[in-house]
C-alpha positions, 0 to 999 in steps of 0.5 A, a space after each residue: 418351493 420357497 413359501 411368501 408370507 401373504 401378509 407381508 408389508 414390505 416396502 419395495 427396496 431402495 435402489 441402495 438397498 439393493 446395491 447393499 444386498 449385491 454387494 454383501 451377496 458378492 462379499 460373501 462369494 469371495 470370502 468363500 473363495 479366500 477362505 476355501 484357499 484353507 479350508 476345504 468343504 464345510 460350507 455350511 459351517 461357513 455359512 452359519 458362521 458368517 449368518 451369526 456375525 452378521 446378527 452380532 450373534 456368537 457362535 459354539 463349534 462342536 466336533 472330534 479333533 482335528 476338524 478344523 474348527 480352529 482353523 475355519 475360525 482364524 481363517 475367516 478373522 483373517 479374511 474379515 480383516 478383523 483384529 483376532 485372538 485366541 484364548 486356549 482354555 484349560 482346567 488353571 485358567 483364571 477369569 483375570 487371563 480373559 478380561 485382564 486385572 488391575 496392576 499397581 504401579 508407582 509413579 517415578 517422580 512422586 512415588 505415589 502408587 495407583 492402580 492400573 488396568 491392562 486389559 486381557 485378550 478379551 478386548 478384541 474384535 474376534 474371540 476365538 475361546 478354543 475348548 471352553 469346556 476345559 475351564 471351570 465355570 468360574 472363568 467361563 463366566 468371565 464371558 458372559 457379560 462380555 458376550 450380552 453386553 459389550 462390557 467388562 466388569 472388573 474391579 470398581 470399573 466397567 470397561 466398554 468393548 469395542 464393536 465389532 465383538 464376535 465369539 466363536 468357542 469350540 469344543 470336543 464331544 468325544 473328550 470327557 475327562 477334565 471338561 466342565 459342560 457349560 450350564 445352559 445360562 452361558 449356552 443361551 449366550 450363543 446364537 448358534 451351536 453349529 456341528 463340525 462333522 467328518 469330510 467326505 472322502 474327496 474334501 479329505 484326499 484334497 485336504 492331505 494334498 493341501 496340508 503336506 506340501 510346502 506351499 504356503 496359502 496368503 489370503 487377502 482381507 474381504 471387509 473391513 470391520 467398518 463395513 461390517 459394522 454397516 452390514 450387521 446394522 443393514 441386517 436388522 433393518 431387513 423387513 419382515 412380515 407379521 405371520 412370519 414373526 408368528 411363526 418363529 414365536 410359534 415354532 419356539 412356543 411349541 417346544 415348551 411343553 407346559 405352553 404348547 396349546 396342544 401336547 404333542 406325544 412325539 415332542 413334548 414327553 421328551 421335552 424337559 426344558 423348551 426354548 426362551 424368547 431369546 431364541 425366537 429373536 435369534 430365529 428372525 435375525 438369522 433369517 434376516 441375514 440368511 435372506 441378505 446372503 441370498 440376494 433377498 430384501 425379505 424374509 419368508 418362512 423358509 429363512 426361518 425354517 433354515 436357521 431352526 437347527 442351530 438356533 434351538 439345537 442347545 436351546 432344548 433340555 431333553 429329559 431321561 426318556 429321550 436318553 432311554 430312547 436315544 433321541 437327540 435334539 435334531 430328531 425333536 427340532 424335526 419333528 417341531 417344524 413338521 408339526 408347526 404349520 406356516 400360514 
């Protein structure tokens, strides 16, 4: 049973409000029918995926080989109608191959030479950053600032990128060797950290039947990037009440173990590093938009309480006791939420 905050403020919804909602909820069902052409199962990555673009977020993909995880990328850029791209990272990738560089050219008639930029596959409006891990940190850097603020620095110059912008990186747990692990600064860029986990035994017998044939799969574009540069403004315009703002700030507060008002023994000793502002931002647009996709023009705690696993999951620093006791950031992210209370 879904909780509704008491305090809650909310404007009754326009007439156009709510054709906004209906067709946003309607687009989503025919994404998930274009893109299940493709894809089979993982409707919660989907869905994650599409909660992160929503809140011009970026999402983090991370599963064994042979998932699909590149495939559900490329699948829902082709859906979205979005100008996609895709950066394989490896251990001799160069900042310079994601952003682009200054090339000197001479001019025929005068023979005066300037310098020109020709941009790199960064300027894009989907990012698919396959591997990131296999870069050193250097070149994983080149995203950073593209991902927070639209731009990219090279040279003398700053070159503004076009919206919509949206990053989706993947990356293989089970592979260590020649990997680079993202420090936590560039982890903080993403909204979501969204595991990819194995099919059931049915997704997988449809996935062999759809993959060993000759049938070739066209899929028809759902939104346009216009439309969805309306729908990502729709989102930040949702209501939200204060209590529920409350309780997001709380349940990031209280995975802070210097700043909790009361330490808790079954989260706090395994707790190294809590989670930052950014995550409690993240935390209520993504229930905005989770709001949004289900046909709501309101946000309650359960929004919030849905998005909490991706939003903290790569946001919690566990120290050695957690290791030596093999608990994972799920197992704390549940014990937070049961211990934080919504009014």
């Amino acid at each position: 049973m879904t909780s509704v905050p008491k305090t809650a403020m909310t404007p009754a919804p326009t007439p156009a409000d709510e054709e906004t909602v209906s067709r946003l909820r309607a687009a989503r069902d025919r994404l998930k029918v274009e893109i299940s052409k493709t894809v089979v199962g993982q409707d919660q990555v989907l869905d994650n995926l599409l909660v992160a673009l929503l809140c011009r977020g970026h999402a983090l993909m991370i599963g064994v080989p042979g998932l699909g995880k590149t495939l559900m990328a490329r699948t829902l850029a082709r859906s979205l109608n979005m100008e996609y791209r895709r950066i394989q990272f490896t251990p001799d990738l160069m900042p310079s191959d994601i952003t682009g560089t200054d090339i000197i050219m001479e001019d025929p008639e005068t023979g005066r030479r300037r310098l020109e930029f020709h941009n790199g596959p960064l300027f894009t409006n989907f990012l698919l950053a396959d591997e990131i891990n296999r870069a050193p940190p250097k070149t994983q850097a080149a995203l950073l600032q593209a991902m927070q603020e639209l731009e990219v620095s090279v040279g003398r110059q700053t070159y503004t990128l076009a919206p919509p912008f949206f990053v989706v990186a993947t990356q293989n747990p089970v592979e260590q060797e020649g990997t680079y692990p993202l420090p936590e600064a560039q982890l903080d860029r993403f909204m979501f950290n969204i595991p990819v986990t194995y099919p059931t035994p049915q997704e997988e017998a449809q996935i062999v039947k759809n993959t060993t044939t000759n049938v070739t799969v066209t899929q028809q574009p759902i939104l346009a990037a216009d439309e969805l540069l309306r729908l990502q403004t729709l989102v930040r315009g949702v209501p939200v009440a204060n209590d529920v703002v409350d309780y997001a700030v709380a349940i990031s507060g209280f995975s802070r173990p210097d700043m909790a008002a009361k330490k808790n023994e079954d989260v706090h000793r395994f707790i190294r590093y809590g989670a930052s502002p950014r995550a409690s931002q993240y935390l209520i647009l993504g229930a905005k938009a989770r709001a949004l996709l289900l046909g709501r023009f309101h946000v309650d705690f359960e929004d919030v309480r849905a998005v909490a696993s991706p939003v903290l999951r790569h946001r919690l620093v566990l120290n050695f006791h957690a290791r030596a006791e093999a608990i994972d950031t799920d197992e704390i992210i549940r014990r937070i939420l049961k211990q934080v209370r919504h009014p």
